[in-house]
C-alpha positions as CSV (number, residue, x, y, z in Angstrom):
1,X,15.2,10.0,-166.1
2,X,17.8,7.6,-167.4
3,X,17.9,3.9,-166.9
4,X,20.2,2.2,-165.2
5,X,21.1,-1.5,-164.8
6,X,20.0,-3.1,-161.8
7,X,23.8,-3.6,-160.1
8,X,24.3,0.4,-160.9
9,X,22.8,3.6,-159.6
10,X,23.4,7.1,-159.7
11,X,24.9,8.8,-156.4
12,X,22.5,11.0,-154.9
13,X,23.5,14.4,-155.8
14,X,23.5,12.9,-159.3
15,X,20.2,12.0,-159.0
16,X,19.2,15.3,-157.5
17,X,20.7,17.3,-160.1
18,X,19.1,15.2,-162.2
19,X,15.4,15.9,-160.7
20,X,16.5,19.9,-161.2
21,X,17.2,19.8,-165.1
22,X,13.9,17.8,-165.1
23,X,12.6,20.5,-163.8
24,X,14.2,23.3,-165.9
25,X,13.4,21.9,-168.4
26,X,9.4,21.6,-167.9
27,X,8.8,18.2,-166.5
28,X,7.7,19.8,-163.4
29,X,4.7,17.1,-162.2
30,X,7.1,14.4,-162.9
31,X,10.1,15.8,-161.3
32,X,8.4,16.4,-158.3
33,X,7.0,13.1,-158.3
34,X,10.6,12.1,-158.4
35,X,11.7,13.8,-155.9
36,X,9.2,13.1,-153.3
37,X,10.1,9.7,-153.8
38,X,13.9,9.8,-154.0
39,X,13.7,12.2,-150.8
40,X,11.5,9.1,-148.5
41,X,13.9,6.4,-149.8
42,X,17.2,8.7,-149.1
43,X,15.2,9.4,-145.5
44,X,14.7,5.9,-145.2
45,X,18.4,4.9,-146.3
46,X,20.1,7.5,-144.2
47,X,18.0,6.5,-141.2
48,X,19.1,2.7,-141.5
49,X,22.7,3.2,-141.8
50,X,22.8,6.2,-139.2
51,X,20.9,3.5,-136.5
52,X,23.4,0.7,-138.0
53,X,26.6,2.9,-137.8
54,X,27.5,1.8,-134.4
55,X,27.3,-2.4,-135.3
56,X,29.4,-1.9,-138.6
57,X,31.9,0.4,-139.6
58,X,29.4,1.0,-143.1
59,X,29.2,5.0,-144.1
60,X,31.4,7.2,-142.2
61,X,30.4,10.0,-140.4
62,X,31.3,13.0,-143.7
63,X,29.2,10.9,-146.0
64,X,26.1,10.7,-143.5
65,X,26.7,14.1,-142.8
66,X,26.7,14.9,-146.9
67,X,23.7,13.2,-147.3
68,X,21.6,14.5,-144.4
69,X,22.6,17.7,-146.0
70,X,21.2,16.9,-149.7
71,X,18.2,15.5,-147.4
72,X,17.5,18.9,-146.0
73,X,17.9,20.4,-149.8
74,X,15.5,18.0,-151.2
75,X,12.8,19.2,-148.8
76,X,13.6,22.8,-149.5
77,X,13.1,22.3,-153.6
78,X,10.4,20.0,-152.6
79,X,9.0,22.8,-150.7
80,X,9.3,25.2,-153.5
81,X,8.2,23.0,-156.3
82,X,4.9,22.7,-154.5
83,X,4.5,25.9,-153.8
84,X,5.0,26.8,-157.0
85,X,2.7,24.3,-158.7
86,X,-0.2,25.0,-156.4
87,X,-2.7,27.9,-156.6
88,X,-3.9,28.0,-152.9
89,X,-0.3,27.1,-151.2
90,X,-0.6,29.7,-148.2
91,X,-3.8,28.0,-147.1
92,X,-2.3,23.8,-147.4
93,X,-1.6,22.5,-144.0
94,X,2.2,21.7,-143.8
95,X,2.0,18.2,-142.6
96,X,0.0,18.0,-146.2
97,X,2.6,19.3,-148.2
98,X,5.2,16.7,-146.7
99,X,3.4,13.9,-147.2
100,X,1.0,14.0,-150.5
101,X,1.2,11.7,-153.0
């Protein structure tokens, strides 16, 4: 995954589509890895400024919106990427899959 300086990040779907050519391209332990962990911090950032949005002006409503939508695709890839990487998925508990590290 590229590096970038400290002041400047990716947007998310950048990121995202990032984590998908990772995958493609056969880093599949990593890019999950990834992905787990951009997912809890996008979860946790979209949480913050949707329980914020009433004190400040911040993120309007169609960007929240956007991202609670690439929230809900992370999960699904997340989803599949685990599935796909483990032998015995049909017998993991959900609450397992979520949240393993």
């Amino acid at each position: 995954m590229p590096v970038y300086p400290q002041n400047q990040k990716a947007p998310p779907n950048v990121v995202y589509a990032q984590l998908k050519f990772m995958w493609a391209s056969g880093s599949k332990e990593e890019s999950l890895d990834f992905l787990r962990s951009f997912a809890a911090n996008l979860s946790r950032d979209l949480e913050a400024e949707t329980a914020q949005r009433g004190q400040r002006g911040g993120v309007s409503k169609q960007k929240l919106d956007e991202l609670a939508r690439l929230l809900a695709r992370c999960y699904f890839k997340q989803g599949e990427w685990q599935m796909e990487l483990s032998d015995n998925w049909a017998t993991v508990r959900v609450d397992a899959l979520l949240f393993q590290r």
